[in-house]
C-alpha positions as CSV (number, residue, x, y, z in Angstrom):
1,X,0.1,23.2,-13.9
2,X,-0.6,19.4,-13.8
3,X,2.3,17.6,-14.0
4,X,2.7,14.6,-16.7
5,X,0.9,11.3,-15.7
6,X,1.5,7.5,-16.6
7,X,-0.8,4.9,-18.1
8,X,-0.3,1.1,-19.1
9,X,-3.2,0.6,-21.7
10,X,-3.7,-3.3,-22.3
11,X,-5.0,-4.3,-25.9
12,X,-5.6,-8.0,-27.5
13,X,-3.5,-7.4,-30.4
14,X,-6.2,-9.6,-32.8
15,X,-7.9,-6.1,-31.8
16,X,-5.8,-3.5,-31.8
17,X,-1.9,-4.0,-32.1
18,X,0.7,-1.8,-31.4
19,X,1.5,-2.3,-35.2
20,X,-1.8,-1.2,-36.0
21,X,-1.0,2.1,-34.0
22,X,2.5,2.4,-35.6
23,X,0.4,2.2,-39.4
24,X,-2.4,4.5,-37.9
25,X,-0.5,6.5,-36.1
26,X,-3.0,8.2,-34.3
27,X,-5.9,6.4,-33.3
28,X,-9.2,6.5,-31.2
29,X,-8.9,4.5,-28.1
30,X,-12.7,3.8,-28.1
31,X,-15.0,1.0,-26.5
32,X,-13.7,0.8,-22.8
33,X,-16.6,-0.7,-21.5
34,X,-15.3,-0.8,-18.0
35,X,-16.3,2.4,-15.6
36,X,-12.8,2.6,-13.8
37,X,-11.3,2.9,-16.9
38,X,-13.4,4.9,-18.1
39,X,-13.4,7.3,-16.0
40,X,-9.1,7.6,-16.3
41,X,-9.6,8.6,-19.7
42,X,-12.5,11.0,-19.2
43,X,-11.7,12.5,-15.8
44,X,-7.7,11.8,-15.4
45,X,-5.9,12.1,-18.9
46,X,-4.5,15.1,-20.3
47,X,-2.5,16.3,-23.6
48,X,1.0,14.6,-23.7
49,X,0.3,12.0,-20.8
50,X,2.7,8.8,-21.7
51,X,1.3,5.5,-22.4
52,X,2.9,2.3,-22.4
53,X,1.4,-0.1,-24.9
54,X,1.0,-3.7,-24.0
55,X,-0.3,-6.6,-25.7
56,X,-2.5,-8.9,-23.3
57,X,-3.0,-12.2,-25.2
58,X,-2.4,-15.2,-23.8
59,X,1.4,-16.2,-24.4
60,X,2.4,-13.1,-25.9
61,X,2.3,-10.4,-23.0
62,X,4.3,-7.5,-23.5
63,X,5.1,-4.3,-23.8
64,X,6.0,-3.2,-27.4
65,X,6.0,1.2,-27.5
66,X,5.2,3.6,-25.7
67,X,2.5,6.0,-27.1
68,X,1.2,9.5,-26.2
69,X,-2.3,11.3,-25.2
70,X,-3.1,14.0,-28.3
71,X,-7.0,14.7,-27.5
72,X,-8.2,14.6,-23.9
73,X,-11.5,12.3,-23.2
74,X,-14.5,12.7,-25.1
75,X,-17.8,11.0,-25.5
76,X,-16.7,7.4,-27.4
77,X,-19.7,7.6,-30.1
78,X,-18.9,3.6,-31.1
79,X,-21.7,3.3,-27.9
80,X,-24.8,4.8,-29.9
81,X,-24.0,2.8,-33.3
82,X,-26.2,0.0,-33.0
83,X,-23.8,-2.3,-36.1
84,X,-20.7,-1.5,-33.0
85,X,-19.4,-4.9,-31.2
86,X,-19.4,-1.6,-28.5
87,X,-22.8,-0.2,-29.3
88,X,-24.9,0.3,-25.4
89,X,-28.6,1.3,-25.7
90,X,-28.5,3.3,-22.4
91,X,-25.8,5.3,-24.1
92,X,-26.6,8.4,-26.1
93,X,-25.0,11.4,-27.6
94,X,-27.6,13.4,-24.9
95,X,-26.1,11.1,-22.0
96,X,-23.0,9.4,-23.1
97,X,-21.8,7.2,-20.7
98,X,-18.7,5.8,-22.5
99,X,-15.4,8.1,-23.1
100,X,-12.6,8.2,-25.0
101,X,-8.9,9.4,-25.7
102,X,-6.5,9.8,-28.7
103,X,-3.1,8.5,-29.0
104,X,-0.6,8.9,-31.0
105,X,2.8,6.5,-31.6
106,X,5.5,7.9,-29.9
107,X,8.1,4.7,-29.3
108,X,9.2,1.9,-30.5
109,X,10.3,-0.6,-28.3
110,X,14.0,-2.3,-29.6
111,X,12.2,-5.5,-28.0
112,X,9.0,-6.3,-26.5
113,X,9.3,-6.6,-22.8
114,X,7.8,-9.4,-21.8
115,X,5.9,-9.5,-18.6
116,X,8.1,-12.6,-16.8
117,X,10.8,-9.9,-17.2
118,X,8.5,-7.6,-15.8
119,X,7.9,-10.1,-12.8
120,X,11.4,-10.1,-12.5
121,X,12.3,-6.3,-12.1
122,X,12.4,-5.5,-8.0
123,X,11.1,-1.6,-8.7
124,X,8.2,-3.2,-10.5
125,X,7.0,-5.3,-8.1
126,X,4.3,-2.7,-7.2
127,X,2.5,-2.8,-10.7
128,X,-1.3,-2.2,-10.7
129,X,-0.1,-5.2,-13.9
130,X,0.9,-7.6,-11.4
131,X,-1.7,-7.4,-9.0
132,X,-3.5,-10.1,-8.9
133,X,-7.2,-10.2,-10.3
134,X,-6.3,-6.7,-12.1
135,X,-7.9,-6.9,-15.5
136,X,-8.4,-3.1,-16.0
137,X,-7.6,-2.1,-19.5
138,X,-6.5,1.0,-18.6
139,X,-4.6,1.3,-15.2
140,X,-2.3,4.5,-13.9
141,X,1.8,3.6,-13.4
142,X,4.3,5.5,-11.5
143,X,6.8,7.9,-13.2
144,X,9.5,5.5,-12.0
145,X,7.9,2.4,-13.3
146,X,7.6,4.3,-16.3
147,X,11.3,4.4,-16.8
148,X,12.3,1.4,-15.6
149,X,10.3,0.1,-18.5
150,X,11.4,2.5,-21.2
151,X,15.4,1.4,-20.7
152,X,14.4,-2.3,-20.7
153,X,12.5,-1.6,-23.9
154,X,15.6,0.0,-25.5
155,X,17.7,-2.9,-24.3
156,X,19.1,-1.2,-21.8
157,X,20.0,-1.8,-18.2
């Protein structure tokens, strides 16, 4: 058996907020236009795989819940709707090219964690989030970082 992995999913909350998720609570993680990322979700996630949610906009980075993986990848049908801001022509339900993943809440965070506290945290130095030029919306963390993030998030040490 595969054990549990860990994902950081980035999201522009004028997009998709983490308070949108906590009023959905489940939702379609759909147009990932990026291959890398797409490929996580279609090749690499599985049922109950944790997720870190994490608002990327400019001056209000952070991490606010942690949410969960309920349906493994699947073709992301926003790609063949022509009226989709993620419609792609060379996508079709015969050759999808696009996939996505359902979440579900899990977490609230007692408060955000912002990333300069992230920046600050020695066993996070390693962070696919800190690397530089890393804009992937979807990126794999370690079960330690994981944690480290989770106690921070409950306000604790």
């Amino acid at each position: 058996m595969r054990e549990k992995q860990y994902w950081l999913f980035k999201s522009e909350p004028s997009s998709y907020s983490f308070l949108d998720l906590l009023q959905d609570r489940v939702a379609e993680w759909d147009g990932v236009r990026n291959y890398q990322a797409r490929s996580f979700m279609r090749s690499d996630m599985r049922m109950g795989d944790e997720i870190l949610f994490y608002h990327s906009e400019q001056g209000n980075q952070a991490i606010f819940g942690t949410a969960r993986v309920v349906r493994e990848g699947y073709p992301d049908f926003t790609a063949w709707d022509s009226a989709s801001k993620h419609f792609d022509p060379k996508s079709n339900p015969d050759n999808p090219i696009w996939f996505m993943v359902d979440i579900e809440v899990a977490e609230t965070f007692q408060r955000p964690v912002t990333l300069k506290e992230i920046k600050d945290v020695p066993q996070l130095e390693n962070m696919g989030l800190l690397r530089r030029g890393n804009r992937l919306s979807i990126q794999p963390i370690t079960e330690t970082e994981f944690d480290v993030l989770i106690l921070l998030g409950r306000g604790s040490d």
